[in-house]
ZAFI-217614 format. One record per residue (C-alpha): x, y, z; chain; residue number from 1; residue in three letters. Coordinates in nm, 2 decimals. Each point is the difference from the previous one (the first is absolute). Example, Ala and Ser with C-alpha at 12.3 -4.5 7.8 and 13.67 -1.06 7.14 Angstrom:
<<1.23,-0.45,0.78>,"A",1,"ALA">
<<0.14,0.34,-0.07>,"A",2,"SER">
//
This chain:
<<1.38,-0.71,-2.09>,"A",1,"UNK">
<<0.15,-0.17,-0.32>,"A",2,"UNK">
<<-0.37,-0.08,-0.07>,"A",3,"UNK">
<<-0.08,0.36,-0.12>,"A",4,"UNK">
<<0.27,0.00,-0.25>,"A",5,"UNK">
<<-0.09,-0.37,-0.12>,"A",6,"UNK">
<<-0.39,0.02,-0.05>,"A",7,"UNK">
<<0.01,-0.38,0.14>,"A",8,"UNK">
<<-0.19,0.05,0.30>,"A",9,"UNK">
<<-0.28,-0.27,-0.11>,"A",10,"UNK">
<<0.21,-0.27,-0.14>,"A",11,"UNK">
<<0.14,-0.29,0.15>,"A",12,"UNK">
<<0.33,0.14,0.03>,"A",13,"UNK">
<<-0.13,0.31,0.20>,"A",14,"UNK">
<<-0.01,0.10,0.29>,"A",15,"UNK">
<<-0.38,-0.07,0.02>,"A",16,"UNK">
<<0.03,-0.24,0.32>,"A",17,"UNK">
<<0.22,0.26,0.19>,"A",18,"UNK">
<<-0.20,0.25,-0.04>,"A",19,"UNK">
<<-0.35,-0.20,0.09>,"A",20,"UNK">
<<0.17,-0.06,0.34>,"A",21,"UNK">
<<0.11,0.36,0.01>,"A",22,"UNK">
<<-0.38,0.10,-0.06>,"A",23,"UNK">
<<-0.12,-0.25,0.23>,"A",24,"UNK">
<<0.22,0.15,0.28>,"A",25,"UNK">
<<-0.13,0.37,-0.10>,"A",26,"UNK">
<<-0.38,-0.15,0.07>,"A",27,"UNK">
<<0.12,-0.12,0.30>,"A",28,"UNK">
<<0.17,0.33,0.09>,"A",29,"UNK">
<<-0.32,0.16,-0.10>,"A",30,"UNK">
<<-0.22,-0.22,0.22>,"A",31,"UNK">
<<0.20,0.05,0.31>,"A",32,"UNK">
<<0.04,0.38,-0.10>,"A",33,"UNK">
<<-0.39,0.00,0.00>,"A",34,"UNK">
<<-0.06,-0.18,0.32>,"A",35,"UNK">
<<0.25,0.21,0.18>,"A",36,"UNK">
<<-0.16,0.32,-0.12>,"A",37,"UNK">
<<-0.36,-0.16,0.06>,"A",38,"UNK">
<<0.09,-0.10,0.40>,"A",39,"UNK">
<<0.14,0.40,0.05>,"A",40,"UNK">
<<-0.30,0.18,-0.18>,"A",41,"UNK">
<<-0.28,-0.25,0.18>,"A",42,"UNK">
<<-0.23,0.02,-0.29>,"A",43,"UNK">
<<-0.05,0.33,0.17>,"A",44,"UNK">
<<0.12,0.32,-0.19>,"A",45,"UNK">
<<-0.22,0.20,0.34>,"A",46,"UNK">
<<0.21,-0.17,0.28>,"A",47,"UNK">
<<0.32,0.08,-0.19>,"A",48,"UNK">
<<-0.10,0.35,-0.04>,"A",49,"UNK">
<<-0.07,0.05,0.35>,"A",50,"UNK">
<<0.31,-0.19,0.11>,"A",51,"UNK">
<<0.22,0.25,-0.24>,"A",52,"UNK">
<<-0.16,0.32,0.11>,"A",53,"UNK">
<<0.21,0.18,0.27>,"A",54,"UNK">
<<-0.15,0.06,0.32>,"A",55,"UNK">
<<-0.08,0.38,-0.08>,"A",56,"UNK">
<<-0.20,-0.11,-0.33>,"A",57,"UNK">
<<0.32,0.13,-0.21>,"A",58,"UNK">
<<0.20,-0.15,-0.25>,"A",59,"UNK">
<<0.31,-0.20,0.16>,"A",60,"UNK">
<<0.33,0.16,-0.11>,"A",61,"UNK">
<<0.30,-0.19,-0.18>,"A",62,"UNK">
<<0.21,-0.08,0.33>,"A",63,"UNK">
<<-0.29,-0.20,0.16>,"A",64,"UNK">
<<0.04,-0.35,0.11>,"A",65,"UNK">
<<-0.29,-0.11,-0.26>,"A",66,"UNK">
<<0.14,0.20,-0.30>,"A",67,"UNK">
<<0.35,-0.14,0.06>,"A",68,"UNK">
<<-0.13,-0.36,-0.01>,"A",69,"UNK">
<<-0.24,0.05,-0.29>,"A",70,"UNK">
<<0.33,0.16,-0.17>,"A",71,"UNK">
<<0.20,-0.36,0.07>,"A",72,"UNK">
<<-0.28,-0.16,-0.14>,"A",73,"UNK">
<<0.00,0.25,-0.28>,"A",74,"UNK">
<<0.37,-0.10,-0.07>,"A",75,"UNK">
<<-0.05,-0.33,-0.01>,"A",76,"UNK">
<<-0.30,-0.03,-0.22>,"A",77,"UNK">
<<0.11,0.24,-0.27>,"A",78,"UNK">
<<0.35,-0.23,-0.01>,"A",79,"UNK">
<<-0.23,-0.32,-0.05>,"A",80,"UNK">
<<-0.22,0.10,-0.24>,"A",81,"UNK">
<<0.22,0.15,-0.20>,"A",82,"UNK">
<<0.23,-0.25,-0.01>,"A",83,"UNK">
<<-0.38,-0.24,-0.08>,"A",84,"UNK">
<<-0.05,0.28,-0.27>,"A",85,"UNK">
<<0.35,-0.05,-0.17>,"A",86,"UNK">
<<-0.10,-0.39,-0.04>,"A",87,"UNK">
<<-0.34,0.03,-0.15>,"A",88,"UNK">
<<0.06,0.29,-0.21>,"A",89,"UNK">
<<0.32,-0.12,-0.11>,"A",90,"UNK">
<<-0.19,-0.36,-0.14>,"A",91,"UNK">
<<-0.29,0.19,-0.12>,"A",92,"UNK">
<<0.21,0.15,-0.21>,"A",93,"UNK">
<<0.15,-0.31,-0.13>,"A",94,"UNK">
<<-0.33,-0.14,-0.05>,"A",95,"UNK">
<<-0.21,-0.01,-0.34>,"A",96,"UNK">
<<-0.33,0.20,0.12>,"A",97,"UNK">
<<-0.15,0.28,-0.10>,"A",98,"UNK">
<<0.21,0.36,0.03>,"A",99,"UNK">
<<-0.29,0.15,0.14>,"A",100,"UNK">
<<-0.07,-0.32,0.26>,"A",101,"UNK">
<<0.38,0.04,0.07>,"A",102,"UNK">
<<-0.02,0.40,0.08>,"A",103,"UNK">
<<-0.31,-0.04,0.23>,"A",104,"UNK">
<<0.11,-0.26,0.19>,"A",105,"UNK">
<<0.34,0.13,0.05>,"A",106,"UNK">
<<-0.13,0.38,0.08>,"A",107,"UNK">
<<-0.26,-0.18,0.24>,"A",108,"UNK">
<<0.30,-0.21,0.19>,"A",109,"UNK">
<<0.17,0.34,0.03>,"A",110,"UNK">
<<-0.23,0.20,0.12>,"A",111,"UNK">
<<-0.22,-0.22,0.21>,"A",112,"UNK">
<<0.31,-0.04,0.26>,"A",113,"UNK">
<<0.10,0.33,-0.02>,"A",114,"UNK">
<<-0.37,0.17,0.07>,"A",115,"UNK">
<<-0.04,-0.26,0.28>,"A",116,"UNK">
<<0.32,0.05,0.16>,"A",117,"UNK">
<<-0.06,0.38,0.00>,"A",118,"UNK">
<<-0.35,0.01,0.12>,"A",119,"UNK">
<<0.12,-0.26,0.33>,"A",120,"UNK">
<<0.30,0.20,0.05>,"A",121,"UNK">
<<-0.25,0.35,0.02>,"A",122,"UNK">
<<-0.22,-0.14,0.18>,"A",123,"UNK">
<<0.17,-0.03,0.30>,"A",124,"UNK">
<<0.07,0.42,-0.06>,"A",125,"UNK">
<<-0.39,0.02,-0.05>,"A",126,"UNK">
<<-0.26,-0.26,0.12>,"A",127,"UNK">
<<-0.24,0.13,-0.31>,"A",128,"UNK">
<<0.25,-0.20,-0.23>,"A",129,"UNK">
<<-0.10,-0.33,0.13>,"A",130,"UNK">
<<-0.30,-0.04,-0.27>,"A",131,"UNK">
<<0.24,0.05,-0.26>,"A",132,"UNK">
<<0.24,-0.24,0.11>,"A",133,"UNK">
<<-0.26,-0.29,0.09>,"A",134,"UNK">
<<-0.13,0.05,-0.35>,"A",135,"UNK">
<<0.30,-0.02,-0.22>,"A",136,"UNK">
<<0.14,-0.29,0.22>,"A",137,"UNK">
<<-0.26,-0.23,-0.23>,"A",138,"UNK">
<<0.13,0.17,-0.33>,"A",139,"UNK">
<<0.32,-0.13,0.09>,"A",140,"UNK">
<<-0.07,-0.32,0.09>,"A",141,"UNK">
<<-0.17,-0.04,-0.32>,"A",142,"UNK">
<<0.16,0.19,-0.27>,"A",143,"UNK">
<<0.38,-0.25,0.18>,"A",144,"UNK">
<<-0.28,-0.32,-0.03>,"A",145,"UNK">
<<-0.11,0.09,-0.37>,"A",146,"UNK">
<<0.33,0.04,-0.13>,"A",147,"UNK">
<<0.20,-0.31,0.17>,"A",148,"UNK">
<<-0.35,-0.20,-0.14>,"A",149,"UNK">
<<0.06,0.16,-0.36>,"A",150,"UNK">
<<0.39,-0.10,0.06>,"A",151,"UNK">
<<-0.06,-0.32,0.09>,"A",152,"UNK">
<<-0.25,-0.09,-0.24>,"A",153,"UNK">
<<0.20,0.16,-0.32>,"A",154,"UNK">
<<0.32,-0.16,0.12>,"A",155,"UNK">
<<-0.16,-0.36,0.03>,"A",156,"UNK">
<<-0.21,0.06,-0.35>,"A",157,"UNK">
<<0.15,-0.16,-0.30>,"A",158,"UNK">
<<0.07,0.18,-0.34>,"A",159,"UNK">
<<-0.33,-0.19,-0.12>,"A",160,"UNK">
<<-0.23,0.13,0.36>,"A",161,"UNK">
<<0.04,-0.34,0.17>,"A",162,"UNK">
<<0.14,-0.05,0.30>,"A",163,"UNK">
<<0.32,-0.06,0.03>,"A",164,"UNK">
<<0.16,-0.35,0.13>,"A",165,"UNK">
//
């Protein structure tokens, strides 16, 4: 990421276009993401509760069927997003905003995916957990939205707060 070193990251001779398709994938990413995770919760947090609770009422154990595919999907989402972390942190950094705009976005984009992935994962260990998940699954969504917005808009912005050609 010679852009980091380079500050150029708005200019013609950056890597602005590169990375507006990069961002533009990471939307799409996100919009599958949510529509995946919206067709297996069923707008439903109660039916998902009552499908994780084991037969008896107690929590499921780690070596059930449901745990072990929640931990794949676990796997698999904590490698994506933090690989969808590394990009927008990496060009907010680069980017001329605010140090404190900067630190909240990047903490949000880091802990958003993290609490989410967590409460899904423990959920399947203890039906309660469902709320928490179905209500930090928006969070996400919108804290990944805001900042590939904020990206997008600083990166096509010229020095004089035009857009850029």
């Amino acid at each position: 990421m010679k852009f980091l070193a380079t500050g150029k990251l708005q200019g013609a001779e950056g890597p602005r276009l590169l990375l507006s398709f990069a961002l533009l994938f990471a939307l799409c990413f996100l919009g599958a993401h949510a529509l995946r995770e919206a067709s297996y919760w069923s707008f439903s947090p109660e039916r998902v509760a009552s499908e994780l609770a084991a037969p008896d009422g107690q929590p499921r154990n780690f070596s059930s069927p449901e745990s072990s595919a929640a931990l794949q999907d676990l796997h698999i989402d904590l490698f994506l997003f933090s690989f969808l972390f590394l990009l927008i942190a990496s060009t907010l950094q680069a980017l001329p905003l605010p140090a404190a705009w900067k630190r909240t976005l990047i903490c949000a984009a880091a802990l958003t995916p993290l609490l989410y992935q967590c409460f899904r994962y423990l959920m399947h260990l203890y039906a309660n957990l469902a709320w928490a998940a179905l209500a930090t699954a928006p969070a996400l969504y919108l804290c990944y939205l805001a900042s590939i917005a904020t990206l997008l808009a600083v990166l096509w912005r010229r020095s004089d707060g035009k857009a850029a050609k």
